[in-house]
C-alpha positions as CSV (number, residue, x, y, z in Angstrom):
1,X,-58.9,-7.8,21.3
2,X,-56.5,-5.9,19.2
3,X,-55.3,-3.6,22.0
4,X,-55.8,-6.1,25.0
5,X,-55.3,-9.7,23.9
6,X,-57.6,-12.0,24.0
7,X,-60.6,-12.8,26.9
8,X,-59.2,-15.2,29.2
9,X,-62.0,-18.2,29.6
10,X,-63.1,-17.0,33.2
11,X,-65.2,-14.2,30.5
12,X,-67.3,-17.3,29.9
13,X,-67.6,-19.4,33.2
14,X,-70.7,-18.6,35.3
15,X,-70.3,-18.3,39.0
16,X,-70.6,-22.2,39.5
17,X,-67.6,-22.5,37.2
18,X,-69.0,-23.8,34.5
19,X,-67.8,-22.9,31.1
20,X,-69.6,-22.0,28.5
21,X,-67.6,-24.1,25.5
22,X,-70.1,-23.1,22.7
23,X,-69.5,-19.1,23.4
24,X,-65.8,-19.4,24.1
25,X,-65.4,-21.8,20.7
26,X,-67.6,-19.0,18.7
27,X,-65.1,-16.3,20.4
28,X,-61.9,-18.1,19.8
29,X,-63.2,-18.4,16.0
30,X,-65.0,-15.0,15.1
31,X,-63.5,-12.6,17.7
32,X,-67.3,-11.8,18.5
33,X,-68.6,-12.1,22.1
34,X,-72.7,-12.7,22.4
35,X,-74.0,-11.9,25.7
36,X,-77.4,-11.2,26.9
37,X,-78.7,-10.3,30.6
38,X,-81.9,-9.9,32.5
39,X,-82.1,-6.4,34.2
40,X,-85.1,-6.9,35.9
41,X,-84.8,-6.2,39.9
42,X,-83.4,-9.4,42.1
43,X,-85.8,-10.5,45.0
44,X,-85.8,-7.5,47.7
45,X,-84.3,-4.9,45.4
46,X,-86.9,-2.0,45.8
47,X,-88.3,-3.1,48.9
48,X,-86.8,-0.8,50.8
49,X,-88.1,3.1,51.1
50,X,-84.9,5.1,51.6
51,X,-85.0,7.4,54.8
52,X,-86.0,11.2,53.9
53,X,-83.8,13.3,55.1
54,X,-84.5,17.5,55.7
55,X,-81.9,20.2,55.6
């Protein structure tokens, strides 16, 4: 925050465009930004077997 400013609120508005007022509130009071994510694959990742190529 020091060197860049502050997050604009599109940091904590999820692809419908909803914003998340609790985590922008808790940002705008402590600086702090709380995220969390689930890296498990998306439906069809993995599916495909890439091609093997020879040299």
């Amino acid at each position: 925050m020091r060197y860049y400013g502050p997050l604009p609120q599109v940091w904590f508005t999820d692809a419908e465009g909803t914003v998340d007022t609790g985590a922008l509130a808790r940002y705008r009071e402590t600086g702090q930004v709380w995220a969390e994510w689930d890296c498990s694959p998306a439906p069809g990742d993995g599916d495909a077997v890439p091609d093997k190529t020879t040299a």
